[in-house]
C-alpha positions as CSV (number, residue, x, y, z in Angstrom):
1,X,-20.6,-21.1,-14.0
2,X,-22.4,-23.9,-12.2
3,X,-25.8,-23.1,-11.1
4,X,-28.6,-25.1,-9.5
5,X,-32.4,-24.1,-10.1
6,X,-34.8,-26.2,-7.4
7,X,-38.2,-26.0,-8.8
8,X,-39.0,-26.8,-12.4
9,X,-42.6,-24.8,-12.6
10,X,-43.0,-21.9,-14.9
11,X,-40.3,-20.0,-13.2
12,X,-37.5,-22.3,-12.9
13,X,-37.9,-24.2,-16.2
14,X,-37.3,-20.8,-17.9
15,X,-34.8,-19.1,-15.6
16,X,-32.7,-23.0,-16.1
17,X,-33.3,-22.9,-19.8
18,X,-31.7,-19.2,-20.6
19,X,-29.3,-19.6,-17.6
20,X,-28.0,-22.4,-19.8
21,X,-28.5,-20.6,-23.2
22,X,-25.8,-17.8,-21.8
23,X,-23.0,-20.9,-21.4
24,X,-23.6,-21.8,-17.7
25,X,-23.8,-25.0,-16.8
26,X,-27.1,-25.3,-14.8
27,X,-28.9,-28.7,-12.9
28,X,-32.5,-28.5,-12.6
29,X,-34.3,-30.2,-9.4
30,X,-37.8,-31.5,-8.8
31,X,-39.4,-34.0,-6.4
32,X,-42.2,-35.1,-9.4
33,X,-40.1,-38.3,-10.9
34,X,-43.1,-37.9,-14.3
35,X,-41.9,-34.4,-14.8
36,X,-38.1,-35.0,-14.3
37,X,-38.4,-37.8,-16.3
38,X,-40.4,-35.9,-19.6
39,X,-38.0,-33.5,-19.1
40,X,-34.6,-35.8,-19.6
41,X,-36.6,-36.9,-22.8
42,X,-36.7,-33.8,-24.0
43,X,-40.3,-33.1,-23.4
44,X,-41.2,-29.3,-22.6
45,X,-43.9,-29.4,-19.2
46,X,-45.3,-25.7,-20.6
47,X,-45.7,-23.9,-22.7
48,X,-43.8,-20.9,-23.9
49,X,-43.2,-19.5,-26.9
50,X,-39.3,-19.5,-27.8
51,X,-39.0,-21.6,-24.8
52,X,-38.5,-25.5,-26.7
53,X,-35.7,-24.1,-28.8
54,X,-33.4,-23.3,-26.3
55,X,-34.6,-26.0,-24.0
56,X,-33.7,-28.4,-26.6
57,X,-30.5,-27.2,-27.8
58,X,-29.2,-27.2,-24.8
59,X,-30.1,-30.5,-23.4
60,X,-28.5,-31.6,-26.9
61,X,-25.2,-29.7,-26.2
62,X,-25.2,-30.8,-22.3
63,X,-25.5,-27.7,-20.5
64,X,-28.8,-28.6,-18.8
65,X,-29.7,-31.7,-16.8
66,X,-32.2,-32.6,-14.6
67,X,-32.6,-34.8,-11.6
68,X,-35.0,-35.8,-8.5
69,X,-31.3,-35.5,-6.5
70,X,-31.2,-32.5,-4.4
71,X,-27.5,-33.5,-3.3
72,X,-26.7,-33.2,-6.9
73,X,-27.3,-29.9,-7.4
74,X,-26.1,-28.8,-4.0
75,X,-22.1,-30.4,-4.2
76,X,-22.3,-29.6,-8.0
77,X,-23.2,-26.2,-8.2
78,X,-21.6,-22.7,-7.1
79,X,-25.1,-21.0,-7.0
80,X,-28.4,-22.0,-6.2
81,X,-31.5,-20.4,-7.2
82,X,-34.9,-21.8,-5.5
83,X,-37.5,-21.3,-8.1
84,X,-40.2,-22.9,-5.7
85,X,-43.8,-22.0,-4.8
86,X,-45.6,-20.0,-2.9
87,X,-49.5,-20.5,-3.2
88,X,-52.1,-18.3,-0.7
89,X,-52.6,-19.3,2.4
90,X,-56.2,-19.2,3.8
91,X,-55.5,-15.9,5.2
92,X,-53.8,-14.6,1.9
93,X,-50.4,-14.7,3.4
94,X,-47.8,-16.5,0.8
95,X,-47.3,-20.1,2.3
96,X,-43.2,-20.8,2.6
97,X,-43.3,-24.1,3.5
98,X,-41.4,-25.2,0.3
99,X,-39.0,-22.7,0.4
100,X,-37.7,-23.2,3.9
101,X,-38.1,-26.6,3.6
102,X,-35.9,-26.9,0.5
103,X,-33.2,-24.5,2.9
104,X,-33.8,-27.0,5.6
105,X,-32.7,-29.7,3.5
106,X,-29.7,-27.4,1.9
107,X,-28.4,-27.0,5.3
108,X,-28.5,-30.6,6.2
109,X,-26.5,-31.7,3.3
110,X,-23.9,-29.1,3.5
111,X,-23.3,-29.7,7.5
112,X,-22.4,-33.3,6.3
113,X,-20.4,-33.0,3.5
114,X,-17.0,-33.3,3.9
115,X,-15.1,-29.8,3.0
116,X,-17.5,-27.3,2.9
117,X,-17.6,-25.0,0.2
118,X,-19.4,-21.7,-0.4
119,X,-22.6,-21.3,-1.8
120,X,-25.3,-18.9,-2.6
121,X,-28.7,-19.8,-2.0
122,X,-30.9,-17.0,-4.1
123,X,-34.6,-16.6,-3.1
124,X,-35.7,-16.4,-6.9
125,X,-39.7,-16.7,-5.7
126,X,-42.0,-14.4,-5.5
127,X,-41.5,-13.9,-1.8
128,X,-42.7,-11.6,1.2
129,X,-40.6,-8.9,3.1
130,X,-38.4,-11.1,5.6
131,X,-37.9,-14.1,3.8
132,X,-34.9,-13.5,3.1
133,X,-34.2,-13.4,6.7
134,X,-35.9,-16.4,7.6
135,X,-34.3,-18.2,4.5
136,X,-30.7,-17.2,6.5
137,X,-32.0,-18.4,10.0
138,X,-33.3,-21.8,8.6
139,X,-30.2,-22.1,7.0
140,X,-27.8,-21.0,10.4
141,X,-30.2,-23.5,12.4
142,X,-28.8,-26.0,9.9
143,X,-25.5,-25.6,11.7
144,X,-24.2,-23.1,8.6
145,X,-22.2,-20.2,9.1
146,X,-23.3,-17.2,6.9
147,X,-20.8,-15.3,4.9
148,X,-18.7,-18.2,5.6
149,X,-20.5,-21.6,4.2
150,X,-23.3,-19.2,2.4
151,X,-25.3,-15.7,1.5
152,X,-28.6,-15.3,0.7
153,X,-29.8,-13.2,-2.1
154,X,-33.3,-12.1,-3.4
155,X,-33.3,-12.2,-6.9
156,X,-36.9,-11.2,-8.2
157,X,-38.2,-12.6,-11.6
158,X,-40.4,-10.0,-13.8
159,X,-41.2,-12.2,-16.4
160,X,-44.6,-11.9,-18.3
161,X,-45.9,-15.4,-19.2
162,X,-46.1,-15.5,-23.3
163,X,-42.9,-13.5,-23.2
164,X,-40.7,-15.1,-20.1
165,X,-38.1,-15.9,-22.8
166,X,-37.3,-12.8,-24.3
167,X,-38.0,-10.6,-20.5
168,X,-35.1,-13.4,-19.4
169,X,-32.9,-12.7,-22.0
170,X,-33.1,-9.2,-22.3
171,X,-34.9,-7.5,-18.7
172,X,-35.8,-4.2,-18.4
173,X,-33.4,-4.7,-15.3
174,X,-32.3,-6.8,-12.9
175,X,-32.7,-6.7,-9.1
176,X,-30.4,-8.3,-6.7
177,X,-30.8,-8.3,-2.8
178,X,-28.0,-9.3,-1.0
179,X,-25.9,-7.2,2.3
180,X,-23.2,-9.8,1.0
181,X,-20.9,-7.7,-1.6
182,X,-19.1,-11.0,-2.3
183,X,-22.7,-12.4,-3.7
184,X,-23.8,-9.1,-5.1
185,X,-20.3,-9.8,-7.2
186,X,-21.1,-13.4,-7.9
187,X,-24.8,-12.6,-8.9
188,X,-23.8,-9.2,-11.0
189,X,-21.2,-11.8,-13.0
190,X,-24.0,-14.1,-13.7
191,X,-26.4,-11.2,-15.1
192,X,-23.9,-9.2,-17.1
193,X,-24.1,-11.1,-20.4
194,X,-27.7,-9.8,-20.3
195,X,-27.8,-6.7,-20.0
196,X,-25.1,-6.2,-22.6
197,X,-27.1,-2.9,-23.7
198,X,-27.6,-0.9,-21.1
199,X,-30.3,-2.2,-18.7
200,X,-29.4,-2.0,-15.1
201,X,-28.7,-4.1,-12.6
202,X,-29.9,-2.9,-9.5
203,X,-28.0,-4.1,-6.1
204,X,-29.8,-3.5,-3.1
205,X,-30.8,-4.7,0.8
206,X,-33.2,-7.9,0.6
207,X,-35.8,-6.5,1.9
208,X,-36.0,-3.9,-0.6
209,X,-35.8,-6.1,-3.3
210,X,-38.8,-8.5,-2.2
211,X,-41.1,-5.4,-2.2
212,X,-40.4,-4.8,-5.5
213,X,-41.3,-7.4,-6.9
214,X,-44.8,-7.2,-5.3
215,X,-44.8,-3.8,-6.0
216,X,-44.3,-4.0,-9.3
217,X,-47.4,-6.2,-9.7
218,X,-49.9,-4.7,-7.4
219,X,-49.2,-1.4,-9.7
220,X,-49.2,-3.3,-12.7
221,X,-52.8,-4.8,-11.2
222,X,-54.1,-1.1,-10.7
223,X,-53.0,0.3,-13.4
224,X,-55.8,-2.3,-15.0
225,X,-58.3,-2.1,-12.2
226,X,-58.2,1.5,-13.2
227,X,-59.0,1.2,-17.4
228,X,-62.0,-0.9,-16.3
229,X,-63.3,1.3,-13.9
230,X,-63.1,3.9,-16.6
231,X,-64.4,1.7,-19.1
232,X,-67.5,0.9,-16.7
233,X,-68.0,4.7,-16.4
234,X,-67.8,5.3,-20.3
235,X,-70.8,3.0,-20.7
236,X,-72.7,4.8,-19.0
237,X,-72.1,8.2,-20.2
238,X,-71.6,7.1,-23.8
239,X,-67.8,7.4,-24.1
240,X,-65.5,5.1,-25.8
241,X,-62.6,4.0,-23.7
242,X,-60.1,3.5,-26.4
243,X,-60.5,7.0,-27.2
244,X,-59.6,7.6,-23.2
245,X,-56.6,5.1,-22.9
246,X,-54.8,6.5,-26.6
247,X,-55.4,10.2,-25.0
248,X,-53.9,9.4,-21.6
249,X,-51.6,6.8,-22.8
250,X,-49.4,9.4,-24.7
251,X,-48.7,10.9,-21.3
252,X,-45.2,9.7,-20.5
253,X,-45.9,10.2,-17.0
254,X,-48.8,7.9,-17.6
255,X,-47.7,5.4,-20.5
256,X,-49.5,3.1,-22.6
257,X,-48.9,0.0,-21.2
258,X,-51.0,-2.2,-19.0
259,X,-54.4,0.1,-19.7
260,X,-56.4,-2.1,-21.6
261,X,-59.8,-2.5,-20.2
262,X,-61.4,-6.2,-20.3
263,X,-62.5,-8.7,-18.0
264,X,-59.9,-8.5,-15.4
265,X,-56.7,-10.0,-14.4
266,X,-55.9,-13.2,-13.5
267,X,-53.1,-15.8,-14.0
268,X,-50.6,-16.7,-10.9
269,X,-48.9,-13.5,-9.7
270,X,-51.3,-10.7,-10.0
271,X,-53.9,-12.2,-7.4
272,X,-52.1,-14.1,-5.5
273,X,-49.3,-11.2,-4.9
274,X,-51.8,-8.5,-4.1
275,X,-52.8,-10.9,-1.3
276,X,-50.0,-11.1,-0.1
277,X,-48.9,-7.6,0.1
278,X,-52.6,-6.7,1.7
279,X,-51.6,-9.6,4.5
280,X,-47.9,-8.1,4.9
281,X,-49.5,-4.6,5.4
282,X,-51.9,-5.9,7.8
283,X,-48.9,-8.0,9.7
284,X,-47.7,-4.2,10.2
285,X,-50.7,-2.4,10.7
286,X,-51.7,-0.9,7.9
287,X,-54.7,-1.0,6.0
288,X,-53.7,-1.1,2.0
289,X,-56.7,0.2,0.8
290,X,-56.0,0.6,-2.6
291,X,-55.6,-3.3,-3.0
292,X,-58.8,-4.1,-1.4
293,X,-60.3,-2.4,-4.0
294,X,-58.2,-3.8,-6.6
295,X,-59.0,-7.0,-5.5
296,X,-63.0,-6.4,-4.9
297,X,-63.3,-4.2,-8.5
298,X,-61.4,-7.4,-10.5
299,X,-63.7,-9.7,-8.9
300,X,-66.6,-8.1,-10.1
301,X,-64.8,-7.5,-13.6
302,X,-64.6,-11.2,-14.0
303,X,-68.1,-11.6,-13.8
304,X,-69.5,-8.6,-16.4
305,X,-69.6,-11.0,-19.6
306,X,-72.0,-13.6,-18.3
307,X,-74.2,-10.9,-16.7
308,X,-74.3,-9.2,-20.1
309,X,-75.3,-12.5,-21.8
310,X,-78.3,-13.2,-19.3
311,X,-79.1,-10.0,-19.7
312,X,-79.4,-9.8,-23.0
313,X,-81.8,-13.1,-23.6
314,X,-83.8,-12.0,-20.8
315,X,-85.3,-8.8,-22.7
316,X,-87.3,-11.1,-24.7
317,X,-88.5,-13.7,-22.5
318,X,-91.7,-11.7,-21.0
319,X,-90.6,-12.1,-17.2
320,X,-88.6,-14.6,-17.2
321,X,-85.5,-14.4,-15.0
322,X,-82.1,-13.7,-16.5
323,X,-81.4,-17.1,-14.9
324,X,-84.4,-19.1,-16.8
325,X,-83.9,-17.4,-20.1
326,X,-80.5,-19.3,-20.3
327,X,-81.2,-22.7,-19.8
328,X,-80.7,-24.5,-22.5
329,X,-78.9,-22.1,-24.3
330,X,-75.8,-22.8,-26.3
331,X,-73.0,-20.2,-25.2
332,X,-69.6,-20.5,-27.1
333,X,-66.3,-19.8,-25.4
334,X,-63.2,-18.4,-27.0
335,X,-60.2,-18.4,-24.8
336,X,-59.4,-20.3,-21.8
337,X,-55.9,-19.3,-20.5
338,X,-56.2,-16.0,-18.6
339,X,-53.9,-14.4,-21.0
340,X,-52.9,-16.1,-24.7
341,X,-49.9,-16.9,-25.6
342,X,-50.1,-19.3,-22.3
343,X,-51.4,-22.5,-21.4
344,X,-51.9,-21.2,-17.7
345,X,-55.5,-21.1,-16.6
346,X,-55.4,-20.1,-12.9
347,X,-57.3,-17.4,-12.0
348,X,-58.6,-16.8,-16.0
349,X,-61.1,-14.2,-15.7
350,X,-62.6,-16.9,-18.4
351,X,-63.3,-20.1,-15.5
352,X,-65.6,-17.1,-13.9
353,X,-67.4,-16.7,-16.7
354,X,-68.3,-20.0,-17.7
355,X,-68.8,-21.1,-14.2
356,X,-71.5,-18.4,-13.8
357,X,-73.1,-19.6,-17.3
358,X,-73.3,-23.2,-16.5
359,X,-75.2,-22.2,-13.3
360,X,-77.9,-20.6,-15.5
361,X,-78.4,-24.0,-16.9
362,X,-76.4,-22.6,-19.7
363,X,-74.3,-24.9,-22.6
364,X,-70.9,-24.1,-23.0
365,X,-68.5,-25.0,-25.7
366,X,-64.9,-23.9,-25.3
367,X,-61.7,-23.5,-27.4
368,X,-57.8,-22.6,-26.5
369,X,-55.4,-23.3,-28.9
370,X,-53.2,-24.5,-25.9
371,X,-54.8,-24.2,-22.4
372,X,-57.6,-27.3,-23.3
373,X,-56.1,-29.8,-21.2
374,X,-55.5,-27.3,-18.4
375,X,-59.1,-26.0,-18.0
376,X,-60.3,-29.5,-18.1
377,X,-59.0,-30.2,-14.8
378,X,-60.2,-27.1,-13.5
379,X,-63.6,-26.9,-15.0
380,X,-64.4,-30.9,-15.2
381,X,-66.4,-32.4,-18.2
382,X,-69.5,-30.1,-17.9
383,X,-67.9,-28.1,-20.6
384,X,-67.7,-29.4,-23.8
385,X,-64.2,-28.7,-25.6
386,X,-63.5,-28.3,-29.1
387,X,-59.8,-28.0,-30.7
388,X,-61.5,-26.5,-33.7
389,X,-62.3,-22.7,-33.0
390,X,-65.2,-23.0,-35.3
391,X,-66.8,-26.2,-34.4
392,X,-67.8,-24.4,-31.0
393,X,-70.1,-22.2,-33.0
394,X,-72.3,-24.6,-34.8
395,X,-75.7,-24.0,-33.0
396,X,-74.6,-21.6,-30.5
397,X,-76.9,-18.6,-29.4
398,X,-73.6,-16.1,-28.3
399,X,-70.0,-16.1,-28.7
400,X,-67.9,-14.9,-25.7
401,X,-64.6,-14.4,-26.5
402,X,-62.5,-14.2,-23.0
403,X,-58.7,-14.2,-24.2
404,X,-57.4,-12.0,-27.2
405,X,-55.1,-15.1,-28.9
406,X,-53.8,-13.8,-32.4
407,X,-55.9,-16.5,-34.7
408,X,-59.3,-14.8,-33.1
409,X,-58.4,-11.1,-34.3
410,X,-58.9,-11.8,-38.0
411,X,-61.4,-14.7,-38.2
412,X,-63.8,-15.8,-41.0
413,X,-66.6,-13.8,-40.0
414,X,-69.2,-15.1,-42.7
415,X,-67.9,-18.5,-41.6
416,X,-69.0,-17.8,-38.2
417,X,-72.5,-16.7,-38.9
418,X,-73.7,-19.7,-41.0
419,X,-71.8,-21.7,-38.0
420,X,-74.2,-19.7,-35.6
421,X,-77.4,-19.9,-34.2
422,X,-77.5,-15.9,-34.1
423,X,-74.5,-14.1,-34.9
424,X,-74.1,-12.5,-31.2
425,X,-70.7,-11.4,-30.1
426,X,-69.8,-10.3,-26.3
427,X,-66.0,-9.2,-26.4
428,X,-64.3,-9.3,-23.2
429,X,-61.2,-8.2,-24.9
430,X,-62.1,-5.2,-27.3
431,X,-60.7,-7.4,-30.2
432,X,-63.3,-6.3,-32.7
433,X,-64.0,-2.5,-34.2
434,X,-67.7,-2.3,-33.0
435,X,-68.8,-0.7,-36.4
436,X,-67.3,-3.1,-38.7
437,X,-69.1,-5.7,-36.6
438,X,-72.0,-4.2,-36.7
439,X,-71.8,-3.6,-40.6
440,X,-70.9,-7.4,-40.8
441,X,-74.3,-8.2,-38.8
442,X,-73.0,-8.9,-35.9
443,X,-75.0,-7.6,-32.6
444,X,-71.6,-6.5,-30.5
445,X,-71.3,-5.7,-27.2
446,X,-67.5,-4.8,-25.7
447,X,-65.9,-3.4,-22.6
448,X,-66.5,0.7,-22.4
449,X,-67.2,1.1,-25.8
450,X,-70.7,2.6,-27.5
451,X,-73.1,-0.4,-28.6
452,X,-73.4,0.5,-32.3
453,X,-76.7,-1.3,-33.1
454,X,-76.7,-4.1,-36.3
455,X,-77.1,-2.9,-39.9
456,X,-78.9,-6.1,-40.4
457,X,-82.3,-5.6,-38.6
458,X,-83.0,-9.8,-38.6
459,X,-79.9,-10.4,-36.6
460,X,-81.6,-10.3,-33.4
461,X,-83.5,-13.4,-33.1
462,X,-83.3,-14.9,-29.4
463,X,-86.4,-17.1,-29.5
């Protein structure tokens, strides 16, 4: 089939690249000429893992193409999925300016083409309830006819970033919104060769498929907002909140998914989609209140490791503020991205972190395996960056470690000690066991988990 992805961001360079891997012939639209243009040479914009394979191959074999020509895509292709964003408003509403716009422009060219042909225009954005609706009004102000010249679906992505490939390939299920049964047909022939073992594909009204999708997440979001308000309980009555998430975990009612305590959430659904639902709830008056505490719980999450670190140099300093007894400190960073396996730094619970150090007069070294060039444009110069993992420990005071990527799991520990000032640990991400750190020499501190104090009594040295 011939289908047409506008948008080439994180969604729509991953929902072109397996549409493409299944056979279909699939054009890929942006207005940035440098990204179209790394693209046609074969360059990847993110990254992805298992993403460059596919990408490659079929770029090689001609299924994928992409172009700055919107017209292209529209006469050339049978379906057309808008893969566009939809950043917060002030307010937290989701702003739709792209995505009506790009239907805008879809109407214009299809009221002057010559024959006109049926199309599908799928809403595969992370959109609120009614866009679908507007999406058909912009597109019958256009001078289109729908069920005649087009349908509009809402096609909701659940892809987890550092997995996208393999959710795309094989979902849990698929959710189409459509009251057109000649799209629901289209778009159920277009999902089939996925779902080859069993998943469903789930066809249902549009507005009930946009709340899914932000239902899906703001669960997803509590489900975490809740293992850290456990795990902030369980230091202070001396439980261990791994103990707490394998014992609830094995509940099937319950599962074990998604109850990790750390830092927070971040990244670019979670926040942003939470907002949005509190802002749609609102539009209808009602007050989502578990949300706002979602929201106002994960904020303060984001924030625990650097008031642990002033915290913990301030017990020495004989009245000093926590504030003072930082300065001039050297604070190592590990992690950057707000989850691994990503070079995607918005929202990372890490950019609080450091943020809060540097204001403390704190230095901060960093290191992502991918997600260095990101946080540079986020965080500026005042961070100094290191592609070497251990290079950032030479001199430092602490290590923070603020994303759990694989290579951090099993480091060198004796490496890291003669690298480090003090051999001081605060874990936003429970990688460590606490008493094989401490039996190292580490001093360790974690998320919900008992402080087990260091076996080496000349560790603790924060003069």
């Amino acid at each position: 089939m011939k289908l047409g992805v506008i948008g080439t961001g994180y969604v729509g360079l991953v929902t072109g690249t397996c549409f493409a891997e299944m056979g279909n012939d699939v054009i890929c639209v942006d207005v940035d000429a440098q990204k179209v243009a790394q693209l046609r040479a074969g360059h990847i914009t993110i990254f992805e893992p298992g993403l460059e394979i596919f990408f490659e191959r079929n770029i090689r074999e001609g299924r994928l193409r992409f172009t700055l020509d919107l017209e292209e895509a529209v006469y050339g292709c049978d379906v057309i999925f808008m893969a566009l964003p939809t950043p917060p408003n002030e307010d937290g509403s989701a702003d739709l300016s792209y995505v009506l716009g790009v239907a805008a422009d879809i109407a214009a060219l299809l009221r002057k083409a010559s024959a006109r042909t049926y199309k599908i225009i799928v809403n595969k954005s992370t959109v609120p309830v009614g866009t679908a609706d507007r999406t058909r009004e912009t597109l019958m102000d256009g001078g289109l006819v729908p069920g005649m010249d087009f349908d509009v679906v809402s096609n909701p992505e659940f892809l987890r970033e550092g997995a996208a490939v393999e959710d795309f390939m094989k979902p849990d299920r698929v959710v189409i919104g459509t009251s057109s049964p000649k799209a629901a047909e289209t778009l159920v022939q277009i999902y089939e060769p996925f779902v080859r073992q069993g998943n469903p594909i789930m066809v249902m009204d549009e507005r009930s498929a946009e709340l899914t999708k932000y239902a899906a997440n703001a669960f997803l979001a509590t489900k975490i907002t809740f293992m850290n308000e456990i795990a902030n309980l369980c230091e202070r009555v001396g439980a261990n909140v791994d103990h707490i998430r394998a014992g609830i975990g094995a509940d099937n009612r319950i599962g074990k998914h998604f109850l990790y305590a750390g830092i927070g959430f971040g990244g670019s659904c979670f926040p942003k989609d939470i907002h949005a639902l509190r802002h749609t709830a609102e539009e209808h008056s009602y007050d989502f209140r578990i949300l706002r505490a979602v929201t106002q719980v994960n904020e303060r999450q984001r924030g625990i490791p650097a008031e642990l670190v002033r915290t913990y140099f301030a017990k020495d300093k004989n009245g000093l503020s926590s504030g003072e007894a930082l300065a001039g400190r050297t604070i190592a960073v590990w992690g950057l991205s707000f989850k691994p396996n990503t070079d995607d730094v918005r929202e990372a619970p890490s950019h609080v972190v450091i943020r809060k150090l540097l204001a403390d007069g704190a230095h901060v070294r960093a290191f992502d395996p991918e997600a260095i060039d990101a946080a540079r444009q986020s965080l500026g110069d005042a961070v100094q960056y290191s592609r070497d993992m251990y290079e950032v420990l030479l001199g430092a005071d602490a290590l923070v470690v603020c994303t759990e990527w694989h290579e951090f799991r099993r480091p060198d520990f004796e490496r890291m000690k003669e690298c480090m000032k003090q051999p001081v640990i605060f874990d936003g991400r429970n990688v460590y066991d606490p008493k094989r750190i401490a039996e190292i020499g580490f001093d360790y501190f974690s998320v919900g988990r008992p402080h087990v104090p260091v076996r080496n009594a000349a560790v603790r040295n924060v003069s």
